[in-house]
C-alpha positions as CSV (number, residue, x, y, z in Angstrom):
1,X,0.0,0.0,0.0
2,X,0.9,3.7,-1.1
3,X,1.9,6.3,1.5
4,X,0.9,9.9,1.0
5,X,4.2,12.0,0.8
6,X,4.4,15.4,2.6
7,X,7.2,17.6,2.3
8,X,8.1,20.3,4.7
9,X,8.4,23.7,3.3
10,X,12.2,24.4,4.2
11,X,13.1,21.0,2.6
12,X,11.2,22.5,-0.5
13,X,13.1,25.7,-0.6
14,X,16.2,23.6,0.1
15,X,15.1,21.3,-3.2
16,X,14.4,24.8,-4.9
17,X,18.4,25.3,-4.1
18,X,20.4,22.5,-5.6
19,X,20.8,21.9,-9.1
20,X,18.1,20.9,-11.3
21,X,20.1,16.9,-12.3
22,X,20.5,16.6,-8.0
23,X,16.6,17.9,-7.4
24,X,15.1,15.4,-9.9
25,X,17.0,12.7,-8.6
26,X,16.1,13.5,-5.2
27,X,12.5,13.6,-6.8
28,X,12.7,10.4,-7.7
29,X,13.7,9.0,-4.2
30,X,11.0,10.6,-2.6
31,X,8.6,8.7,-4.6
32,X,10.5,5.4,-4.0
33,X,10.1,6.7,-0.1
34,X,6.1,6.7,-0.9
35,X,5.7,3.5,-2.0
36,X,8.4,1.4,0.4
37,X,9.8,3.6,3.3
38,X,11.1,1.0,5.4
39,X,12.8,0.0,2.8
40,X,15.1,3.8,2.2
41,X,16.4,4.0,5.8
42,X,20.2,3.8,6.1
43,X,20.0,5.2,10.1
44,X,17.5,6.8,12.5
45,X,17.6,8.9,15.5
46,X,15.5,10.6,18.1
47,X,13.6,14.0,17.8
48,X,12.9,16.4,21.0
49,X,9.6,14.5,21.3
50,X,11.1,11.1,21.7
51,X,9.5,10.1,18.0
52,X,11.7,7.7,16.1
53,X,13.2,10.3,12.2
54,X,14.3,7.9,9.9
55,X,17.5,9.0,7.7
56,X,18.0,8.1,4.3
57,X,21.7,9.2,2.4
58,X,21.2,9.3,-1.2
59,X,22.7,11.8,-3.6
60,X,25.0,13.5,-1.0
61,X,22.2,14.6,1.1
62,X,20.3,13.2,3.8
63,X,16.9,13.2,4.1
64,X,14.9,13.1,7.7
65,X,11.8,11.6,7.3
66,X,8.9,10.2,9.6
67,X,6.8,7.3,8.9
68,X,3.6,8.2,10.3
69,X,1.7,4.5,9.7
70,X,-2.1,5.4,11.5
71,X,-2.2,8.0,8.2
72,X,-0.3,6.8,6.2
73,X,2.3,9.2,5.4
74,X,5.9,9.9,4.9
75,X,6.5,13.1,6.3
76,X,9.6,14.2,5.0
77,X,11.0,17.3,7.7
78,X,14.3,18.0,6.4
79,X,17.3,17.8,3.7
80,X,20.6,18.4,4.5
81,X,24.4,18.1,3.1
82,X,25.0,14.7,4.2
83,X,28.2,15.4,5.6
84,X,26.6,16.9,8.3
């Protein structure tokens, strides 16, 4: 079954940033996040709440995302230089 993807506005504007070849490709993993997201995670971690981020690396960026299974979704809540 299909997860809705939902993209935080600073990891659009960060998308809006990069060049166009590292945005499509990052595109394109979002929508293999939305259809298997267990399948994307290379780590997780902890946020302020206690709830579990998953992290994907892919294209020299990592991506923190949330797998909200009641809804769902694949909340996606930020990109960042992977080498941070």
């Amino acid at each position: 079954m299909n997860y809705r993807l939902l993209v935080d506005l600073e990891a659009i504007e960060v998308l809006d940033s990069i060049p166009k070849r590292s945005r499509t490709r990052l595109l394109n993993h979002f929508a293999n996040l939305r259809l298997n997201p267990d399948r994307f995670s290379d780590y997780h971690e902890y946020d302020k709440i206690g709830r579990r981020t998953e992290i994907s690396v892919f294209c020299g960026y990592s991506i923190h995302f949330w797998i909200d299974f009641p809804d769902r979704h694949v909340k996606v809540l930020a990109i960042k230089p992977a080498d941070r």
